[in-house]
N, C-alpha and C positions, 0 to 999 in steps of 0.2 A: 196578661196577653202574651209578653213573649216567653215565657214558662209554658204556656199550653202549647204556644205554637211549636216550638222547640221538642216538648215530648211527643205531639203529634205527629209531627215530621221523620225522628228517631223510630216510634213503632212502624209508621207507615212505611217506608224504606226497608227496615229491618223486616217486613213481613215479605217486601217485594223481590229482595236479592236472592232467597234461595228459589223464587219461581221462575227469575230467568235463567238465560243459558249461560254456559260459563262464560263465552265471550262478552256479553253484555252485565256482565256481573259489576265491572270496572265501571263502564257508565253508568249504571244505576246510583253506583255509589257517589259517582262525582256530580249528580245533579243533585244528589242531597245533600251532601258535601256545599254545593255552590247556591242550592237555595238555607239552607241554615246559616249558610255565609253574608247569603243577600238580606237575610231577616236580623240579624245583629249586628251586619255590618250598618244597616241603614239608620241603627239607634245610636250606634257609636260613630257615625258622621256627625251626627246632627248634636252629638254630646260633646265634639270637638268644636262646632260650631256656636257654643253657648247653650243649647237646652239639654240639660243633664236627664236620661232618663230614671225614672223611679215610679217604684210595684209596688205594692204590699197586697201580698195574699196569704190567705189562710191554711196552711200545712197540718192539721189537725193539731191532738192536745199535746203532745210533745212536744213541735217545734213553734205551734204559735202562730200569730203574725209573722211573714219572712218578708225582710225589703230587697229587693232587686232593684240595684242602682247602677246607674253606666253613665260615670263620670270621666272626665278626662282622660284619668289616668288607668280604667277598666278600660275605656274604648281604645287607646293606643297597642295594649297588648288582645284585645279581639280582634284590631286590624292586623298588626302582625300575624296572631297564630291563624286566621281564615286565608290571608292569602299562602304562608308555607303547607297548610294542610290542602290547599288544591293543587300546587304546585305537585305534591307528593301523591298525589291521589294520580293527579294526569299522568305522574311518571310510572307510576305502579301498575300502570293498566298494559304500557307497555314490558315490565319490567319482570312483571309474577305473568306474563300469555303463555311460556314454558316451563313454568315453576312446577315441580314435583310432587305434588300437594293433593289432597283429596278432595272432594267436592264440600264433602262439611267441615274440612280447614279452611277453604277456601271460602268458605258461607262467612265464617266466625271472622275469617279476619279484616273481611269488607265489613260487615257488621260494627266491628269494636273499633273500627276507625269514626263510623259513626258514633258511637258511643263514647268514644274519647273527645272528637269536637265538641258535642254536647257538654260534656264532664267538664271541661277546658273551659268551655263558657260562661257556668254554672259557676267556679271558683272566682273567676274574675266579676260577678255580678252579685253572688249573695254576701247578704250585709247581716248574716246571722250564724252565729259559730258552730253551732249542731249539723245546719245545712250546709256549709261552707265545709265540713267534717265530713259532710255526708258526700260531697261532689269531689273532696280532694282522694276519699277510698275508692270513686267509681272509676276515676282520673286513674290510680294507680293499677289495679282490676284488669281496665280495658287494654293499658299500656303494655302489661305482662301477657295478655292473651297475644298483642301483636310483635312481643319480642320473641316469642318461645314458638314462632311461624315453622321454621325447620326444627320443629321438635323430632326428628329421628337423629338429629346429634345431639351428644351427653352432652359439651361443653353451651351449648344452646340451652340447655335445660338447667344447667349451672347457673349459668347468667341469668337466665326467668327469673330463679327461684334466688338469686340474691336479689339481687332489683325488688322483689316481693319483699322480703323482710326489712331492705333499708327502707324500703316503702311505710311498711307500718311501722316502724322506730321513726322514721318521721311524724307519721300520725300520731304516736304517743305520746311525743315531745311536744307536738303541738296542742293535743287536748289535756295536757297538763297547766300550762299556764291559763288556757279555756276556763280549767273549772276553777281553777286559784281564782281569777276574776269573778266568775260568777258568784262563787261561794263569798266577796266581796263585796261583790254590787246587786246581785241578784237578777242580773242583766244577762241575758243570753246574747243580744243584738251587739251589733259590732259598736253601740255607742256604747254601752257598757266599758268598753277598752276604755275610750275616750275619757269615760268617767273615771275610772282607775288611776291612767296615768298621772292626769289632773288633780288627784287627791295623793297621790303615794309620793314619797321621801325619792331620792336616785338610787337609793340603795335595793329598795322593794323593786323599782320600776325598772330598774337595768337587772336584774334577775332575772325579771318577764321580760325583757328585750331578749335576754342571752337566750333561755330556753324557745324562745320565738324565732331566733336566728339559729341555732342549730338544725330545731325542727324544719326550717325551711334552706336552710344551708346543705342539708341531705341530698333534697332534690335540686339545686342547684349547681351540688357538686363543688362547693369548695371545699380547700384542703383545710383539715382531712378528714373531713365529711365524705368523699368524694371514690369513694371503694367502688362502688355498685360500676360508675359508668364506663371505666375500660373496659368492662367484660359484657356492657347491655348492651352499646353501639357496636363492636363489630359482631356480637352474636344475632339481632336482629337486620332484617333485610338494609336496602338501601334506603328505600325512601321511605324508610320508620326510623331508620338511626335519622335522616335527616333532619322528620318532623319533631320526634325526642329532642335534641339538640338545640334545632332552632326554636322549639316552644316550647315543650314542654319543664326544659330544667328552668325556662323563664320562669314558670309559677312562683318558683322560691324567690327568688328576685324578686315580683310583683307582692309576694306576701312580704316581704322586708319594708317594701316603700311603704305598702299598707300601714303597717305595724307603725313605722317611722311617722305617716299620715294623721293616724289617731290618737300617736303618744303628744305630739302637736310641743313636745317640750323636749331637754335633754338631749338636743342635738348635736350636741358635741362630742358627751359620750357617746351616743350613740355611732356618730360616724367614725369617732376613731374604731371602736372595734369593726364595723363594717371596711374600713381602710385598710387595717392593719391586716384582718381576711383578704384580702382581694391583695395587696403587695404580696403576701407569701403564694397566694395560688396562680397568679398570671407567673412569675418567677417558676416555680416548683412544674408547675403544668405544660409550659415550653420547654424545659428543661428534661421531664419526662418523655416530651413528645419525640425530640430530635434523637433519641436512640431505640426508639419503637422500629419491630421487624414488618407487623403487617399497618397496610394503610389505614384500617380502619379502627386501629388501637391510638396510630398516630394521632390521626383526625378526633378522637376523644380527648386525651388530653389537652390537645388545643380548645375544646370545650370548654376545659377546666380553666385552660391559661386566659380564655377571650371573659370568662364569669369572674376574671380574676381583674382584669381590665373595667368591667363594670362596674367592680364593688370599688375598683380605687378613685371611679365617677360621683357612683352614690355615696360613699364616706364621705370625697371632699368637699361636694356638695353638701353634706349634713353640716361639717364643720364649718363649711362659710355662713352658712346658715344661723348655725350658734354662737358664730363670732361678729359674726353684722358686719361680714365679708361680702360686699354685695356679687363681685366679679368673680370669688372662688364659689360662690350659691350658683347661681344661674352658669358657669362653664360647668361644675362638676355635676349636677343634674344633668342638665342636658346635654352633655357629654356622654355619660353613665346610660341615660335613656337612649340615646339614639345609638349606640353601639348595641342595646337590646335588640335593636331590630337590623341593623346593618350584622349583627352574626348571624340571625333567621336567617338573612338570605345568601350571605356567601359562604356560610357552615352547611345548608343546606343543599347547596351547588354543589359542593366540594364534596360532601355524599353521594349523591348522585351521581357528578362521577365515575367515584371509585367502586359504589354499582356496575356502569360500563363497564369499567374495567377486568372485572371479577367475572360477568359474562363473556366477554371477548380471552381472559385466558384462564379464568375458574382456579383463579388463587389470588390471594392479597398479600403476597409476600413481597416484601420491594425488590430483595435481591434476588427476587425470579422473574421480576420484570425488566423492561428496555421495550425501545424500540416501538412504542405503542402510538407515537405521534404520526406514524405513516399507514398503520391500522384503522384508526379514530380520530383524524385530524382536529374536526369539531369541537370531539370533548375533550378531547388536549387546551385547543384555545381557550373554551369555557374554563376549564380547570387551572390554566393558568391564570387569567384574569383573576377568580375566586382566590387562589394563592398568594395575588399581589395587592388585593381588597384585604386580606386576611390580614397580611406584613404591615399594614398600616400605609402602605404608596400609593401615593398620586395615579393618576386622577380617581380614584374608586372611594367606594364611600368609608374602609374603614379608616381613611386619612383624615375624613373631616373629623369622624367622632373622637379620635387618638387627637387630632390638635385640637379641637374644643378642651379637653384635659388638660394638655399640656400650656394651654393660654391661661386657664387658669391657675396652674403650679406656679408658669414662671410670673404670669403678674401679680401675686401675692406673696413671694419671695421677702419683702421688703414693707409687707404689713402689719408683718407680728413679731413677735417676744422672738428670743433666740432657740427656744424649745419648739415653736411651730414653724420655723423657717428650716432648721433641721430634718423637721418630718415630712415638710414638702421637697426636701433636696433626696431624702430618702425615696420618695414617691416618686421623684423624677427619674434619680438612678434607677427603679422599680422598673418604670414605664418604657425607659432604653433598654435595659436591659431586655425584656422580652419582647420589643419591637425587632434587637437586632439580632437574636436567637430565633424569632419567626422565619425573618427573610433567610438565616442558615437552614432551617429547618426544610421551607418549602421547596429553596434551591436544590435539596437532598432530593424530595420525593416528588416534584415533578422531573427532576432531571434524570433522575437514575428510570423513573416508570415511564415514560414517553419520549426520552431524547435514545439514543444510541440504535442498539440493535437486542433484540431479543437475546436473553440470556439462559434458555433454554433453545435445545433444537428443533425438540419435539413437542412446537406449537401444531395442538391442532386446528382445524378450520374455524375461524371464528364468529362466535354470534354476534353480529352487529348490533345497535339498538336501534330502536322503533323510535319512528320518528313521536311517536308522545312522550318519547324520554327527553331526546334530544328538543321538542318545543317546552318542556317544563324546564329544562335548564338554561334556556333563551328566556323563557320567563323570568329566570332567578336571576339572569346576567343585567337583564334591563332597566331594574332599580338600583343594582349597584353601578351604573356608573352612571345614570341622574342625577344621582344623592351627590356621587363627585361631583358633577358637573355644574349644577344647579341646589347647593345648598341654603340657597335663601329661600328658599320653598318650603323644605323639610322641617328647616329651623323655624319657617314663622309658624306653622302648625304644632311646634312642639312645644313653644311658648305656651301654650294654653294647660298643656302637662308641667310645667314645671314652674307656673304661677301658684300650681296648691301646694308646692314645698318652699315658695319664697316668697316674704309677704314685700319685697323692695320692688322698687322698678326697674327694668333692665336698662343699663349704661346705653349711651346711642356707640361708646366703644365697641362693643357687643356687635350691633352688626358690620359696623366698619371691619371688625376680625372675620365676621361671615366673607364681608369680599374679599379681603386678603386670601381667604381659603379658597374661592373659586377661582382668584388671579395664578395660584401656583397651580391647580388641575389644570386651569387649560394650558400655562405655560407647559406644562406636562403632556398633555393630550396633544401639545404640537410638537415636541420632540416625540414621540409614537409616531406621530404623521410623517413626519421629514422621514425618519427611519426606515417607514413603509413606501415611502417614495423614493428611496435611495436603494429598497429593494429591488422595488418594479425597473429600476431605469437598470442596476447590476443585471437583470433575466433581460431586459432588452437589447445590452450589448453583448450577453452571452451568444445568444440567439446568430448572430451574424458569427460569432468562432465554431469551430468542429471540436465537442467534447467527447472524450474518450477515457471509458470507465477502465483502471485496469484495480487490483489486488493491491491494499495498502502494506509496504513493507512492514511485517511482523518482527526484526531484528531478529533474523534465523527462527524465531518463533513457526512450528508447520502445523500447529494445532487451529480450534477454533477462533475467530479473531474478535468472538463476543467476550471470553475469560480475559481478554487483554483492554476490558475496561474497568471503571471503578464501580465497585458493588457498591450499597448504600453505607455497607461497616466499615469500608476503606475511606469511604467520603467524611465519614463522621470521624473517622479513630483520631485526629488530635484531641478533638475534642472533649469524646469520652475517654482520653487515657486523662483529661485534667480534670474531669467531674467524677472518676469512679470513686474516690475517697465519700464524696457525698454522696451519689446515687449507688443501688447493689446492685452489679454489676458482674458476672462472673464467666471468666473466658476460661474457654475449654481447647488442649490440643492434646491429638491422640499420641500415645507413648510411643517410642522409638524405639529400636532394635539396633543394638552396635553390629549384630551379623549381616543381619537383612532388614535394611530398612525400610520399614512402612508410606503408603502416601502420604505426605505434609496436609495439614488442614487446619481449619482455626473456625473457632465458633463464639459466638459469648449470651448468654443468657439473662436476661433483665426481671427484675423482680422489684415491686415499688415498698422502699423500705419503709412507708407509713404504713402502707396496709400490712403489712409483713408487721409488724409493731403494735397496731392498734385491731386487728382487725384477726388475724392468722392465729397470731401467738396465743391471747384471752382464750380464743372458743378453744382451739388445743389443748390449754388448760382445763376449760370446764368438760370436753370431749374426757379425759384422762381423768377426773376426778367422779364423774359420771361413771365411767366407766368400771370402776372399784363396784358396782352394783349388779352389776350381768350377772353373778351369781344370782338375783333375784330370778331371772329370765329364763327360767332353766327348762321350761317345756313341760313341765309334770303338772297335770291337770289339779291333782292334791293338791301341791304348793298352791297354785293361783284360787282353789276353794278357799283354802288356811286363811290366805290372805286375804280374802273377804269377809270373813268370820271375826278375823284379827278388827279389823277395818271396822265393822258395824260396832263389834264390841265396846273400840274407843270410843266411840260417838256416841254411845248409853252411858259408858262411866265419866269421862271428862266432865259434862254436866254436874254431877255428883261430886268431882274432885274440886270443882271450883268453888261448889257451897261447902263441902268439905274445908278448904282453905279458906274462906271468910269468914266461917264458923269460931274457926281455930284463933285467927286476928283478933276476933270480937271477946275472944276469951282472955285472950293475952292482954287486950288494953282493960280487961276490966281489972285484971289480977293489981 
C-alpha cells in the first residue's frame, strides 16, 4: 500500500511538472512534496505511537518478498527528512523565480527532488538488502542531478562528479559485507544480519561492523570519509545544500543504528569505534570550519563537526548499553538522536541563509562581506538564532541535545574502571572543545557578514528574498526554540526510539535532568528579554535627545572607513597562527622592491590535509602510473585493429594454455 502510493504519487507529479508553467513548477512540486509527506508522515505518527507499520510484497524473482517496516526509529528520521525537504521546497520556489537555468533544467531539478524524497523514504523503510541497494543508488542519482543544478561552472561539475563516485565507494562498501552475509546465511532480508551477528565470533562480526561503518560513514561524512562534502554544499544551490546536510548525510547515521539494531550484541565494541569517529570529526570539522573563506565551505564542515557530535551520542550510548550503564544508554542515545534532528533544522536555516546572502550580494566570500544586517534585518536574526542553536546555547535546541551528552559523561565519570573514566574525560575535553570553537567560529561569520559596513563599494542593488524564503526560515526557526523551551515533549516522544537500543528502564533522574534543562532556557530566555527591554527603553530616552551623525575619526586615516575594520583572516589570525602546524595552511605575500616598493598585501590559502593525504595524493599516483600507457592512445586506426586482433587472439589460446598447464602437472606428478 504505501510502496504503490509513493510510486504513483512520484510518476503522477513528475508527468505534471513539465506541463505547467514555470512559475507553478515550484508548487506543483511542493504539493507532492507535502502529500508524499502526509502519506508517510501519517504511518510514522502512528509507529511512534505503538503500531509499527509493516508490508510485504512481492518485487519479482530477484528481489523476492520485500518487508516495508516503519518502526520507531524509520519514522523518527521520515519526520525529520519530510518536514526539512518542504521547508527547502518552500524556499526554492522563492529562491531559483530568477535562477538562470533552462526550462528542462529546471523540469529535472523539481523532478529529482521528488525522486530523492521517494529514494529517502524507500532507504529508511526497506528491510531487504538488494532493495535497500537499490533506493540507497536512486538516493545518490537524484542528489547529483540536484547538485550539478548550475552546471555551466566547472567547479559545480567537479563537486557533482566527486559526490558520484564517493557515492558508489559507498555503495560498494556496503554491498560487500551484503553478500559476505548472504553467502552466510542465505538471507537477503535484513533478518539475515540479525542471523549473522548472533552466530559470528567479534572478530567476523566487527569486520562487518567496520566495512558497514565506513560504507555509511562516506555519506555521513566523518573524518575522513568526509572529502566529497566541502565541495557538494557550497557547489549546489541553497536549499539542496540545506536538505543534503540536514538529511540526507543523516542516512549514514541511520544505517549505523540500523546496523547496531540487528547486530543486537557487541555493543561496546561497536560504540567505541562509533565514539572514537565522532571525537576526531566534531574536533577536526570545527577546527577546519573556523579558517574557511567562503560561507558555504564553512557551513559544511560544521556538518562534519555536528556528525561528529552525534556519533559521540551514539558510541556513548552503545557503550552504556554494553556496560549495563543505564544513565550513559539512554543520555547518549537520546542525546545522539535528538541532535539528528535539531541539526536538520538549524543546519538547514543556516543554508538558507547564506542563500539570501549570496542573492543580495552574489558572492560567498566572508571577507567581501559586512554590513548585511541593515540590508536583510530578518535573516540576520534568523541566522543568528541558527548560529547560537548551532554553539550549543541556551535557550535553543542544540543546548538540550549537547547537555543530554554531557549529563551522561559527567554522571558516569565514577562508574567504571580507570580506562573508561579516561575515555569519557577524553570525550568531554572532545565535546568543549568544539562547543567553544563553534561559538569562535559563528562570532566570525555572523559578525564579520551582517554587522559593520560593506566591504566592498561597488555593491550593486540588491535582490531581496521572497517572502517563501523568508516563511521557510520562520519555519526552521520555530522548532528550534520549542525543543529549547519545551524539552519534555521532544524527549517523551523520543523515548519510544531509544527503548529499541536499551533494554533498561529510564531513571526518574532522567527526567528531573529534563527540567533542569528547561529551568536554564528559560532562565536564558529572560536574560534576552530584559536585554530587549533595556533596548526599547535606551530608543525611548534617545527619542527625547537631538542625535547628530557626523564622520568617525579615522586617526588621519582619508581612505575608505570599511578597510579599517577586521576581515574575517584578522578575526581568526591568532588562532590560525597556533593550528597552522596542524591544519595546511599557507600564506602568501607579494615580493617587495628595495627601489620601488610594491602594494603590501597578504593572503593565505587552505587546503584539508586528510584529503590532501588520502584522497589527492593515491589518484596522482595512479593518474602517473596510468599514464606510462598513453603511448597506447596514439589515434592510428591500425594500432586500435592490432589490438583487437591481439585481444580476440588471447581469448582462443588462454583456454588452450590452461589445459596446456594442467596437462603438463598431471605429467609431472605421475613422473
Amino acid at each position: 500500500m504505501l510502496l504503490i502510493s509513493l510510486i504513483t504519487l512520484v510518476v503522477a507529479f513528475s508527468l505534471l511538472i513539465p506541463a505547467t508553467s514555470a512559475r507553478s513548477k515550484g508548487i506543483a512540486t511542493l504539493s507532492g512534496v507535502v502529500t508524499s509527506s502526509i502519506i508517510s508522515g501519517f504511518f510514522s505518527i502512528k509507529s511512534l505511537l505503538g503500531n509499527t507499520y509493516h508490508e510485504q510484497i512481492n518485487m519479482g524473482v530477484v528481489l523476492g518478498n520485500v518487508d516495508l517496516v516503519i518502526d520507531p526509529l524509520s519514522a523518527w528520521f521520515i519526520l525529520l527528512m519530510n518536514f526539512t525537504i518542504i521547508t527547502s521546497v518552500v524556499y526554492a520556489t522563492g529562491y531559483l523565480r530568477h535562477a538562470p537555468s533552462s526550462t528542462r533544467m529546471m523540469n529535472m531539478h523539481w523532478i529529482s527532488i521528488l525522486i530523492n524524497q521517494f529514494s529517502l523514504t524507500l532507504v529508511f523503510v526497506f528491510q531487504n538488502t538488494l532493495a535497500f541497494l537499490l533506493a540507497w543508488e536512486l538516493m545518490a542519482v537524484s542528489a547529483f542531478v540536484l547538485v550539478v543544478f548550475d552546471h555551466q561552472k566547472m567547479e559545480t561539475i567537479r563537486a557533482g562528479v566527486n559526490f558520484l563516485i564517493q557515492a558508489h565507494i559507498s555503495a560498494l562498501l556496503l554491498t560487500v559485507p551484503f553478500i559476505w552475509i548472504w553467502s552466510q546465511t542465505g538471507n537477503i532480508s535484513f533478518s539475515g544480519l540479525s542471523t549473522f551477528f548472533a552466530e559470528s565470533e567479534i572478530g567476523p562480526a566487527m569486520l562487518v561492523f567496520i566495512l558497514f561503518f565506513f560504507g555509511f560513514g562516506i555519506k555521513a561524512g566523518f573524518i575522513p570519509l568526509h572529502t566529497w562534502l566541502p565541495y557538494a554544499h557550497p557547489a549546489a544551490p541553497a536549499h539542496i545544500s540545506g536538505s543534503m546536510s540536514g538529511v540526507m548525510i543523516k542516512t549514514g547515521i541511520y544505517g549505523i543504528l540500523r546496523i547496531m539494531l540487528l547486530s543486537n550484541n557487541h555493543w561496546l565494541a561497536m560504540g567505541l569505534v562509533v565514539l572514537a569517529a565522532g571525537m576526531v570529526s566534531s574536533v577536526y570539522g570545527v577546527m577546519q570550519a573556523i579558517v574557511q573563506h567562503n560561507l558555504k565551505r564553512l557551513l559544511a564542515y560544521h556538518s562534519i563537526e555536528n556528525i561528529g557530535i552525534i556519533g559521540i551520542g551514539i558510541g556513548l550510548g552503545a557503550v552504556g548499553t554494553g556496560t549495563d550503564n543505564q544513565l550513559l544508554a539512554w543520555a547518549g542515545f537520546s542525546g545522539g538522536m535528538l541532535h539528528v534532528l535539531n541539526h536538520s533544522l538549524f543546519k538547514s536555516l543556516l543554508f538558507y541563509g547564506a542563500g539570501v546572502v549570496y542573492q543580495v550580494r552574489h558572492t560567498l566570500q566572508i571577507d567581501k562581506l559586512g554590513g548585511l544586517m541593515k540590508t536583510i534585518p530578518a535573516t540576520g536574526a534568523l541566522f543568528l538564532i541558527a548560529s547560537m542553536a548551532i554553539s550549543g546555547l541556551p535557550p535553543f535546541n542544540g543546548f538540550i541535545s549537547e547537555f543530554l551528552i554531557y549529563y551522561g559523561l559527567f554522571g558516569s565519570l565514577n562508574n567504571h574502571s580507570f580506562a573508561f573514566t579516561a575515555l569519557f574525560i577524553l570525550a568531554i575535553i572532545a565535546l568543549v572543545l568544539t562547543g567553544g570553537l563553534a561559538v569562535f567560529c559563528f562570532a566570525k561569520a555572523f559578525g564579520i557578514v551582517f554587522l559593520g559596513s560593506p566591504r566592498e563599494n561597488n555593491v550593486a542593488k540588491p535582490m531581496l528574498p521572497a517572502k517563501s524564503q523568508t516563511g521557510a526560515m520562520v519555519a526552521a526557526v520555530i522548532p528550534i526554540v520549542a525543543i529549547g523551551l519545551m524539552p519534555q515533549q521532544i524527549t517523551l516522544v523520543l523515548t519510544r526510539v531509544t527503548t529499541m537500543f536499551v533494554a533498561s528502564p529510564m531513571s526518574p533522574d532522567f527526567f528531573k535532568m529534563v527540567d533542569v534543562m528547561q529551568n536554564i532556557s528559560l532562565a536564558s530566555l529572560a536574560l534576552f528579554v530584559i536585554a530587549i527591554l533595556l533596548w526599547f527603553f535606551r530608543l525611548k530616552l534617545q527619542k527625547k535627545e537631538s542625535i547628530e551623525n557626523r564622520e568617525t575619526w579615522g586617526c588621519g586615516w582619508q581612505n575608505s572607513e570599511y578597510k579599517m575594520q577586521y576581515t574575517a583572516s584578522s578575526f581568526a589570525h591568532s588562532y590560525r597562527k597556533l593550528i597552522e602546524p596542524l591544519l595546511l595552511i599557507k600564506r602568501y605575500r607579494p615580493a617587495g622592491d628595495s627601489l620601488l616598493p610594491k602594494p603590501e598585501g597578504f593572503s593565505t590559502h587552505l587546503a584539508d590535509r586528510l584529503e590532501i593525504s588520502l584522497v589527492n595524493t593515491p589518484v596522482r599516483k595512479i593518474k602517473a602510473i596510468l599514464g606510462r600507457f598513453n603511448f597506447l592512445q596514439n589515434g592510428s586506426i591500425q594500432f586500435y585493429i592490432l589490438y583487437g586482433i591481439i585481444f580476440m587472439t588471447m581469448i582462443l589460446i588462454i583456454p588452450y594454455l590452461f589445459e596446456g598447464i594442467k596437462f603438463i602437472s598431471e605429467l609431472i606428478k605421475q613422473i
